[in-house]
Each structure stands twice: as C-alpha cells, then as structure tokens.
DRENTORRO-198429 format. One record per residue (C-alpha): residue number from 0; residue in one letter; x, y, z. Coordinates in steps of 0.001 Angstrom, whole numbers, m for minus. Example, Ala and Ser with C-alpha at 12.3 -4.5 7.8 and 13.67 -1.06 7.14 Angstrom:
<pts>
0,a,12300,m4500,7800
1,s,13670,m1060,7140
</pts>
This chain:
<pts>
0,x,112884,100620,136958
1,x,110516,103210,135956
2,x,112229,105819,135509
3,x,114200,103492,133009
4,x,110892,102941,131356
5,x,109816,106446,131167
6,x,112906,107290,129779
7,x,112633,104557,126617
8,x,109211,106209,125835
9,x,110636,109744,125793
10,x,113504,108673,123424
11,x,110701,106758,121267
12,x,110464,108298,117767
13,x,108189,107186,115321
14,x,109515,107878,112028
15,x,108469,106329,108069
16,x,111655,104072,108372
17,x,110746,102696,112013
18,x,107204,102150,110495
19,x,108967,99554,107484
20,x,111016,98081,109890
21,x,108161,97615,112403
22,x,105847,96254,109888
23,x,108199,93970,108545
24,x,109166,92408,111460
25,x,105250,91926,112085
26,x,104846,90520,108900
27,x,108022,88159,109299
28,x,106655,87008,112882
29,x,102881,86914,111533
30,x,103566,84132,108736
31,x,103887,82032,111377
32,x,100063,82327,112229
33,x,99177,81754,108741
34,x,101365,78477,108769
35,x,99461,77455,111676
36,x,96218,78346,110764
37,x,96872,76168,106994
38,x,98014,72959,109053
39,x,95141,73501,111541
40,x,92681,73188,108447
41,x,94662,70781,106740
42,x,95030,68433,109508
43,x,98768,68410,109411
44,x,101952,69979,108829
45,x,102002,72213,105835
46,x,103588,75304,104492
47,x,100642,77370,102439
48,x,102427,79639,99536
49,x,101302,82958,101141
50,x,103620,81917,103989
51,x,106559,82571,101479
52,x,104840,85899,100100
53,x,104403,87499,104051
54,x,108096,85780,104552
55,x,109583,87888,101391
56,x,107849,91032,102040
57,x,108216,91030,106047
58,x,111690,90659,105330
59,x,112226,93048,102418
60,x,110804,95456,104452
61,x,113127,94620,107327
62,x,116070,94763,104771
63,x,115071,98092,103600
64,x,115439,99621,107273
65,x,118874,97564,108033
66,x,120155,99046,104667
67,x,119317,102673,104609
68,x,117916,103929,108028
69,x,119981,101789,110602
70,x,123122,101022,108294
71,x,123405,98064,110579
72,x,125386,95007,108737
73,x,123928,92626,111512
74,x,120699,92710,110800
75,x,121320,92986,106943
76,x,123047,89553,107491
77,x,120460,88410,109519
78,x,117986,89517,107606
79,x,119299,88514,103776
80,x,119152,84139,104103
81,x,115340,84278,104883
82,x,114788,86980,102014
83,x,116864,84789,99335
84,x,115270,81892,100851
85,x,111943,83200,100902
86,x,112308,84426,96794
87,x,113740,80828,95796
88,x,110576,78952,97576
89,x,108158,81848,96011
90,x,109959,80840,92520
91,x,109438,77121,92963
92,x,105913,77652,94047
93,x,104792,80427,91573
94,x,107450,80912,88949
95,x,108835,77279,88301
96,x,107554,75461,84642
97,x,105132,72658,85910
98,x,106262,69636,84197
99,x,102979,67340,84039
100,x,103743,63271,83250
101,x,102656,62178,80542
102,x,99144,60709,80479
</pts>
C-alpha cells in the first residue's frame, strides 16, 4: 500500500494545465460553501448570484483542461450541462431586462 502511494507521488506532475483543472474543480466544489454561508445568513435556503459566477468559472476552467490538455470527451460531457447551466442562471440574474409593474 505504500509503495502504491509512493509511486502516485513520483508520477505527480504539476503542470499550467493541471493547475486550471485543479482550480476549477476547487472553484466548482467551493460554490457550495458560498451557498451555505448565504442561507446561513439568510436564515434559509437561497442561491446568492456569485454562486453562479464561481459555478461558470470553476467549470470553464475545468472545460478548458477536458478540451485541450486531457482530450477526454467524459469529462467535457460532464463538465458542459453545469457550464450552460451556470451561463443561463448568470443571464437571468445579471443580463435579463428587469421588467418593473407598473406603479
């Protein structure tokens, strides 16, 4: 069992692609705290808008390293729904025309 372990940190490269992919996935799994903090202050359930800003970029960044370092359609698949997902919630929150009713 060590030796297996020894062996994974030999064969561990740090490279500037492994850095995007490790960030993003740290991003990705961070939002999560930032959800939790925002219904911890709130008092309930909620989903702040910087949740969908760490969710795009965590995953951006993810989708950058599936794409051109792994060339791994897995986790471009798995990694594509939360980034369009992400981008449409982002547009409702930040990009979408308020419509106020009339007063």
């Amino acid at each position: 069992m060590l030796d297996s372990l020894v062996q994974l940190v030999d064969r561990f490269e740090l490279n500037g692609w492994k850095v995007i992919g490790l960030l993003g996935a740290a991003m990705f799994g961070c939002r999560w705290l930032v959800q939790a903090a925002a219904s911890r202050q709130a008092g309930r359930s909620i989903v702040p808008p910087s949740f969908w800003i760490i969710s795009i970029a965590g995953s951006f960044m993810q989708l950058l390293y599936f794409t051109f370092y792994r060339v791994d359609s897995v986790g471009i698949i798995n990694t594509l729904p939360p980034f369009l997902i992400s981008g449409y919630n982002c547009w409702l929150v930040f990009g979408k025309p308020r419509v106020h009713p009339p007063k």
